[in-house]
KOLKOLNU-496797 format. One record per residue (C-alpha): y, z, x; residue in three letters. Coordinates in steps of 0.1 Angstrom, whole numbers, padded with zeros to 4 digits, always signed. Example, Ala and Ser with C-alpha at 12.3 -4.5 7.8 and 13.67 -1.06 7.14 Angstrom:
<atoms>
-0045+0078+0123ALA;-0011+0071+0137SER;
</atoms>
This chain:
<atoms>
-0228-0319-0056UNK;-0199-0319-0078UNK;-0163-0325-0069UNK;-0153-0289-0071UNK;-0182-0277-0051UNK;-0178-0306-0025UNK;-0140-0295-0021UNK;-0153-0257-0022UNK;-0176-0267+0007UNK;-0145-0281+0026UNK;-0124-0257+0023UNK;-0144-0231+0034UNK;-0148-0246+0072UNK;-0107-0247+0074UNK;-0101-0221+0104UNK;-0073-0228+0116UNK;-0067-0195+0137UNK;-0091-0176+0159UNK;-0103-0141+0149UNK;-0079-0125+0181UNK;-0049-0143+0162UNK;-0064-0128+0128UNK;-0066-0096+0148UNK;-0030-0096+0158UNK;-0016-0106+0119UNK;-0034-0077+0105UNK;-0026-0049+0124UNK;+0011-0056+0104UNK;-0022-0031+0077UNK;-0022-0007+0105UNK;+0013-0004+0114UNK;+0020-0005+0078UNK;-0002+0025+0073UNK;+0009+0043+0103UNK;+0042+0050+0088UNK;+0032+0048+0049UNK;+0004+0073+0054UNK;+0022+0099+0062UNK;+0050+0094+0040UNK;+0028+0096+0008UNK;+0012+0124+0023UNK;+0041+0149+0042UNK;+0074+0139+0020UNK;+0064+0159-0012UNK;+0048+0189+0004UNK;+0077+0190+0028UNK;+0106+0195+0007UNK;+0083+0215-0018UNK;+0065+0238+0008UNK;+0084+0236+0034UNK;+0121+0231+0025UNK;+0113+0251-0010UNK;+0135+0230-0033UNK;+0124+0232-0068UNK;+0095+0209-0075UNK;+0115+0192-0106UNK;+0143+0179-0082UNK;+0117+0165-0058UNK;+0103+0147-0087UNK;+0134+0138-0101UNK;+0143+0119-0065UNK;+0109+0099-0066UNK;+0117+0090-0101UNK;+0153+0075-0094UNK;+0142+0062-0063UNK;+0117+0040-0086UNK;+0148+0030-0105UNK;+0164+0021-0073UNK;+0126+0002-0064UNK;+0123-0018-0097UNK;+0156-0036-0084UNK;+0156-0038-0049UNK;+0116-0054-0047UNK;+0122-0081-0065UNK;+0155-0089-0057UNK;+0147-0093-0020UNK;+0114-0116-0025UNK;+0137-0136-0046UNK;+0163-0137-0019UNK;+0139-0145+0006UNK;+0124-0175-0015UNK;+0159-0190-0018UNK;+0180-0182+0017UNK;+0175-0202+0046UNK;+0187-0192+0076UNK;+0198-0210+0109UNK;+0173-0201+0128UNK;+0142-0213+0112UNK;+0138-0243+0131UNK;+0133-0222+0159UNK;+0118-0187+0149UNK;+0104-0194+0118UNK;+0115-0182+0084UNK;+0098-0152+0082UNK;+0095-0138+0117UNK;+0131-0128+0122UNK;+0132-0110+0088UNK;+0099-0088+0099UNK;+0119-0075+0133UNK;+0147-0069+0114UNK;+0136-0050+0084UNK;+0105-0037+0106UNK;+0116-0018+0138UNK;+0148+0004+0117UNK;+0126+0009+0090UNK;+0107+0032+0120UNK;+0134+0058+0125UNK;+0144+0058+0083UNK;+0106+0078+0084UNK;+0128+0104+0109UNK;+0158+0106+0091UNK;+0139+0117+0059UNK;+0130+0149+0073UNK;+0164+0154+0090UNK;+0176+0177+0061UNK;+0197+0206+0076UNK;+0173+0236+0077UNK;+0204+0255+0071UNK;+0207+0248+0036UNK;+0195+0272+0014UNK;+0171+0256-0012UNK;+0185+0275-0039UNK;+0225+0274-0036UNK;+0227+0238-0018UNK;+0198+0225-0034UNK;+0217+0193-0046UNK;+0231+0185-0010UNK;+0190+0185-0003UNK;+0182+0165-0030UNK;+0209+0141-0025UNK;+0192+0135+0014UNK;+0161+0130+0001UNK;+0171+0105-0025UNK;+0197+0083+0000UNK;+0169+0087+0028UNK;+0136+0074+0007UNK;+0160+0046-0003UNK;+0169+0034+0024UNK;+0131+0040+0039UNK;+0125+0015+0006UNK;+0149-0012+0013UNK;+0138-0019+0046UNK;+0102-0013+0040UNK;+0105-0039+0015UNK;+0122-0065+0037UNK;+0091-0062+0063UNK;+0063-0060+0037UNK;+0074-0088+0018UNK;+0082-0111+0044UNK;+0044-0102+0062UNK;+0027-0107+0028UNK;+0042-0136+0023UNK;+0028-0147+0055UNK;-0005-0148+0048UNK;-0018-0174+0017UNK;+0005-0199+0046UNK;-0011-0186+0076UNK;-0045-0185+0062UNK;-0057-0217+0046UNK;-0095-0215+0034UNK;-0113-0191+0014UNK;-0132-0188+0046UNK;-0107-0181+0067UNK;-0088-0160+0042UNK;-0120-0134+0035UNK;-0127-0132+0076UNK;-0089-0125+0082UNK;-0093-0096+0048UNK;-0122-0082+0064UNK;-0107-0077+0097UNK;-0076-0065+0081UNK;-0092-0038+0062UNK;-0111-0028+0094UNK;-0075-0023+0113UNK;-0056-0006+0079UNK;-0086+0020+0074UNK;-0080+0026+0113UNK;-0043+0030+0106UNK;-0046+0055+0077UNK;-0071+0076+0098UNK;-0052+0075+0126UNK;-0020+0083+0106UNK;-0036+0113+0092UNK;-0054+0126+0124UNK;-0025+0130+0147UNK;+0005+0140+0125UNK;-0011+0172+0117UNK;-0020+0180+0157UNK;+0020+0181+0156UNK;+0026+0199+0122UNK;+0025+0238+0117UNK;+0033+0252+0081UNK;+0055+0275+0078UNK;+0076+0258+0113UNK;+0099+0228+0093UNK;+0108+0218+0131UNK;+0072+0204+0134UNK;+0076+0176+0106UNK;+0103+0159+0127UNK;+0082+0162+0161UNK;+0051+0142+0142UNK;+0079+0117+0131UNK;+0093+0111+0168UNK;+0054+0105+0178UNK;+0046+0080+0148UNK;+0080+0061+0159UNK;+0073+0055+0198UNK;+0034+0047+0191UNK;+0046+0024+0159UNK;+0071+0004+0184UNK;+0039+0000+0207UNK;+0018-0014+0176UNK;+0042-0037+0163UNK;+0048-0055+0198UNK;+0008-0064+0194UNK;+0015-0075+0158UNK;+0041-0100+0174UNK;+0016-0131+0180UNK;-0001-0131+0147UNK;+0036-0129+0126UNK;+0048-0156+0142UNK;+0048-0188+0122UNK;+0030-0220+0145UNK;+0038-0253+0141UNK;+0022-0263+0112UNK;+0036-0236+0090UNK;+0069-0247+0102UNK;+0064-0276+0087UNK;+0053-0270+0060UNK;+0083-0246+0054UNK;+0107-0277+0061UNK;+0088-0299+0037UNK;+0098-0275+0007UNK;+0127-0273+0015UNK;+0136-0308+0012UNK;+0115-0304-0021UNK;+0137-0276-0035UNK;+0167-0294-0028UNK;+0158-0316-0052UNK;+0150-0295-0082UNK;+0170-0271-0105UNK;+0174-0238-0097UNK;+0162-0206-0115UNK;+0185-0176-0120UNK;+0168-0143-0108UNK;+0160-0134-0144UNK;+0143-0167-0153UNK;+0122-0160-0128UNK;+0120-0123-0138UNK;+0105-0136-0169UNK;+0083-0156-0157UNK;+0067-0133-0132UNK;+0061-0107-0168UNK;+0049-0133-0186UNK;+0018-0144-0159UNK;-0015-0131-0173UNK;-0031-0136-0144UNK;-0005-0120-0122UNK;+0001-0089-0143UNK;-0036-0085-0143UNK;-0042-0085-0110UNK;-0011-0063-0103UNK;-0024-0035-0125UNK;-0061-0029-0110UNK;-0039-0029-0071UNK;-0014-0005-0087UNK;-0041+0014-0106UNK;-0058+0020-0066UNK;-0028+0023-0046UNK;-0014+0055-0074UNK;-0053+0071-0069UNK;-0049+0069-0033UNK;-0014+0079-0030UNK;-0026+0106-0052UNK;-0057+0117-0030UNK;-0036+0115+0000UNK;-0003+0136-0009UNK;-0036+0158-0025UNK;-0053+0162+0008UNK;-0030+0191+0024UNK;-0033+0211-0007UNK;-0068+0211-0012UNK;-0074+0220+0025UNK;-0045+0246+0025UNK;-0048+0264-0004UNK;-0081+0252-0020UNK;-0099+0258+0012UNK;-0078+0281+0031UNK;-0083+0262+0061UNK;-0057+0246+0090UNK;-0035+0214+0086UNK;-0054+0202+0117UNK;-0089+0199+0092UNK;-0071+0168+0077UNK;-0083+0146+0109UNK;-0118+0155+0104UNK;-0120+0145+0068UNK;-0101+0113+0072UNK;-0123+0107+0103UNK;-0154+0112+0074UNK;-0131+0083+0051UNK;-0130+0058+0081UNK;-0168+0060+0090UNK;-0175+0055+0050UNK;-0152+0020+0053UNK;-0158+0011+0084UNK;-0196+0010+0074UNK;-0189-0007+0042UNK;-0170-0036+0052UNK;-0198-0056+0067UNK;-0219-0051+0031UNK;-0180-0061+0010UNK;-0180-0091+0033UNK;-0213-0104+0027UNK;-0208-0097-0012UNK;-0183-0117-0009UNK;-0196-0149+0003UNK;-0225-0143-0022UNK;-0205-0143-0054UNK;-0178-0165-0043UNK;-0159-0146-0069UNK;-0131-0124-0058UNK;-0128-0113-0097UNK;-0161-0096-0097UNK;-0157-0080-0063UNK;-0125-0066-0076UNK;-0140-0051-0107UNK;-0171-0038-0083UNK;-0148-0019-0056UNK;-0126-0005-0092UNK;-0158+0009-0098UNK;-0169+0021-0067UNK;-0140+0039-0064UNK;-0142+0054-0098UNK;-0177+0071-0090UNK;-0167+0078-0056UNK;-0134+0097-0070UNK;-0152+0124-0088UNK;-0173+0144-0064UNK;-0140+0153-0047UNK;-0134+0169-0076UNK;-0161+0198-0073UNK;-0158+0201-0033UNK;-0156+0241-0022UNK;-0161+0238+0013UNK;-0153+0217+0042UNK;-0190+0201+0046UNK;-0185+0190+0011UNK;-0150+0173+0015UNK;-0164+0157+0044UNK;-0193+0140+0028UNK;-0170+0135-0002UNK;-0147+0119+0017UNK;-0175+0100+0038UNK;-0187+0084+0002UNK;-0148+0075-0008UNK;-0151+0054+0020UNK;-0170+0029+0006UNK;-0149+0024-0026UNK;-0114+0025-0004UNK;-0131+0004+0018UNK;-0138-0023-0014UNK;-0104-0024-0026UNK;-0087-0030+0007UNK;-0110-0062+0010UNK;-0109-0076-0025UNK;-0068-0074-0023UNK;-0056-0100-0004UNK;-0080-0130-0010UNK;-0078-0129-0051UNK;-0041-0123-0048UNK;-0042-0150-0027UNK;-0060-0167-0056UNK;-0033-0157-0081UNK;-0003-0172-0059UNK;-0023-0201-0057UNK;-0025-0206-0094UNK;+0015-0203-0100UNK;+0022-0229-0065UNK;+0001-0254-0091UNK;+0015-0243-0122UNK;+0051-0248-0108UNK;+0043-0274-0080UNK;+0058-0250-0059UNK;+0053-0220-0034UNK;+0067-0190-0046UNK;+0051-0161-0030UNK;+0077-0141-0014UNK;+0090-0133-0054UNK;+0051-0126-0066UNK;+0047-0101-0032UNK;+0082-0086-0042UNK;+0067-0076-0073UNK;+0038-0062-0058UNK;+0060-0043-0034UNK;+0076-0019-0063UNK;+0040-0014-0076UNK;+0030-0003-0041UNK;+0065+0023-0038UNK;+0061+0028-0077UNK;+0027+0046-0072UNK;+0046+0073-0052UNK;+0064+0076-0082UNK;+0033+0086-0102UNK;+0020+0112-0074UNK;+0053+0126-0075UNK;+0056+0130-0116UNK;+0021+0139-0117UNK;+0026+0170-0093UNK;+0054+0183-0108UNK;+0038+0180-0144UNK;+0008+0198-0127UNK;+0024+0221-0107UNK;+0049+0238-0137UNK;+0018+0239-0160UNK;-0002+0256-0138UNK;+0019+0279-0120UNK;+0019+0266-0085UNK;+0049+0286-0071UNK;+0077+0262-0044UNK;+0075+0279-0004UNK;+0041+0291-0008UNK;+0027+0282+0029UNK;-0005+0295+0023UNK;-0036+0304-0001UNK;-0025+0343+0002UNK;+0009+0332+0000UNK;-0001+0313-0031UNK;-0019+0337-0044UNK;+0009+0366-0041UNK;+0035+0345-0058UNK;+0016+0327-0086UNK;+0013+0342-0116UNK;-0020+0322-0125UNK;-0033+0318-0087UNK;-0068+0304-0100UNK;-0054+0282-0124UNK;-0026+0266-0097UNK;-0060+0257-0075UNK;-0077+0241-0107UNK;-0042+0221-0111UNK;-0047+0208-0070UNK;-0083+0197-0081UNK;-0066+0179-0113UNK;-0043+0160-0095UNK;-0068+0154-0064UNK;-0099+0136-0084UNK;-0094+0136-0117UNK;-0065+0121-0127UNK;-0067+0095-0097UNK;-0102+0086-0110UNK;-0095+0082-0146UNK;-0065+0059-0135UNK;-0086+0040-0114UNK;-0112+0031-0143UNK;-0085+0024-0167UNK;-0066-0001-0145UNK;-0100-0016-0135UNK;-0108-0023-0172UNK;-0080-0037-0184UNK;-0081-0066-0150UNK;-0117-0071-0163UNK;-0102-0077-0198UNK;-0075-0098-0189UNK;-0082-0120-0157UNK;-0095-0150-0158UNK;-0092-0174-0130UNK;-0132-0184-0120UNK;-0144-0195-0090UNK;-0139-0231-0107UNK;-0107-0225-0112UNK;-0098-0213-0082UNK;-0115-0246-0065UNK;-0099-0269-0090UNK;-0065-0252-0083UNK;-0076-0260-0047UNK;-0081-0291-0047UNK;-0045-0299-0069UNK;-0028-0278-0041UNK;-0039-0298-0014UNK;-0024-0330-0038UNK;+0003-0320-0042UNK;+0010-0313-0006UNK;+0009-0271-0011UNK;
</atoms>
């Protein structure tokens, strides 16, 4: 056996945490989802739909709230790498940081949709616009202080690629729980055409996330030995130069591997947001059918992934290459996107959705061990740990796919006629001026586009990635050298 393989074979029996502490770390993917969900999915249609401002301002918030992203990601994961705060010795570095950027970010879901019904969409549209923007912001700012702090968490908390792929699969168990249960019982709340509604489903989401995050608690709290190893890189960092947030701006661009890997997880989370902002429309207008439908179909997605994970899993440990399961689950998805496109009925969407699944099911696994792979390869490139700066970058790709949903509806919408208030198919149907071709655009921005972005992305990670299962061992074994 060679030395790579022998240290291969070692690492993979490193379990340092039991499955019920795995458990507890990744329901931060369900709490996550609980609130995110919802976001992607209710924001848009609320203040286009509901409110009736005109689609172009709802887009133009999303797009300056990107501007507003591209800053504020990365400058807290590079704030987070570099502060140290009093109470580490005793609560860890990243535990405090996930209460306080986790619980408030809660209610900022609430204020979103606390826009005055009184203002009329037309003469006060600004004031409306102006709420949205501050209040998806703020939502942002502390979204990004909880994600990238629990991210950050886990290539420390997680040590083996054993351990790693057990705590991915029963993460992407709990997140696919946490989008299905995110889209089942928001819309038992929700009534079109009522605004009133939208906050009731937010006042839910909050009391039941406060429950979920007190069970997240045990898992996100750093032990012992993570403690440590936190204190011995700090005495190593006080020792070395320090790098100005653009340095390390530039050398975050310039990391083929990173970039890479960033593009096929932006290229899924934009499909998804996509799909899921999509949903409502297609069962609305496409179908003419009830808000409430939108449980059943998700209920159709989380049967697909929950069935799936067991086969992702055991790919897995086959290939021992997280590259190739990657570029598999990017093309699952792909194939998976495109029969959405032709559903006409609620059987179909179900069975649709069923077969989606599988592919959502593939990228939520493959994510966290070959990012974990990635981070690993700059700690050995650097000689030192910097994840919370790599995850802050990863944060704005996760916020900028919003963006995309949101310019790719108003594009779609304009060209094809879609018409701001319409509640309803009939509704639709009386204002549009092209009615048929406003429920082609739905389909458009539903399957196809979120498909072809999904193959594109998938690709181009193909094309560019690089870092082998050898690789990955050898960096490994340097890691556990040089103390990492």
């Amino acid at each position: 056996m060679s030395n790579i393989e022998n240290n291969e074979a070692v690492d993979e029996e490193i379990y340092e945490n039991s499955k019920l502490m795995m458990a507890s770390y990744s329901t931060n993917q369900f709490f996550g989802q609980w609130i995110t969900g919802p976001f992607g999915m209710y924001v848009f249609i609320f203040y286009e739909v509901q409110i009736g401002l005109f689609v172009g301002l709802v887009a133009l918030a999303f797009i300056l709230y990107s501007f507003w992203n591209a800053f504020n990601d990365p400058l807290i994961g590079f704030i987070m790498a570099k502060i140290h705060m009093p109470w580490e010795d005793k609560w860890g570095k990243r535990f405090p940081w996930i209460v306080i950027g986790g619980i408030p970010w809660l209610f900022t879901y609430l204020l979103v949709f606390m826009v005055p019904l009184t203002w009329d969409p037309v003469r006060e549209q600004w004031l409306i616009f102006i709420w949205l923007l501050v209040s998806i912001c703020l939502y942002d700012t502390l979204f990004s202080l909880w994600d990238i702090n629990v991210r950050s968490l886990y290539p420390d908390k997680f040590r083996g690629h054993g351990e790693r792929r057990t705590a991915a699969g029963i993460g992407t168990l709990i997140g696919m729980s946490g989008i299905v249960a995110s889209s089942i019982i928001p819309p038992l709340f929700i009534q079109f055409g009522v605004p009133e509604t939208f906050r009731i489903q937010a006042l839910i989401l909050i009391a039941v996330g406060f429950v979920i995050f007190c069970f997240m608690i045990p898992g996100i709290r750093e032990d012992e030995k993570t403690k440590a190893r936190y204190k011995e890189r700090l005495l190593k960092a006080s020792e070395e130069e320090k790098q100005s947030f653009i340095k390390v701006a530039k050398e975050v661009v310039n990391n083929k591997q990173f970039m890479s890997k960033l593009l096929v997880f932006f290229g899924y989370q934009a499909a998804v947001a996509l799909l899921a902002a999509s949903a409502l429309y297609m069962i609305i207008f496409v179908l003419g059918m009830e808000a409430w439908f939108l449980a059943v179909l998700m209920g159709a997605m989380l049967l697909g992934a929950f069935i799936s994970v067991p086969l992702w899993l055991k790919l897995s440990h086959k290939f021992n290459n997280n590259k190739k399961v990657c570029l598999i689950a990017g093309l699952v998805m792909f194939v998976t996107f495109l029969p959405i496109f032709f559903v006409t009925e609620i059987i179909f969407f179900i069975v649709a959705l069923f077969i989606f699944g599988v592919g959502l099911g593939g990228q939520w696994f493959a994510d966290p061990p070959a990012m974990a792979d990635v981070l690993d390869d700059v700690a050995v490139k650097n000689g030192k740990r910097k994840d919370e700066i790599y995850y802050g970058y990863q944060t704005f790709f996760v916020r900028l796919s919003l963006v995309v949903q949101a310019v790719v509806f108003a594009i779609v919408h304009t060209l094809t006629g879609f018409v701001e208030g319409s509640i309803n198919q009939a509704d639709l149907f009386a204002k549009s001026p092209t009615p048929e071709l406003a429920l082609l655009g739905i389909r458009i921005h539903t399957a196809l586009i979120p498909s072809i972005l999904v193959l594109v992305c998938t690709l181009i990670f193909w094309k560019l990635y690089d870092l082998t299962p050898d690789k990955v061992a050898m960096n490994k074994a340097k890691l556990k050298e040089l103390g990492l």
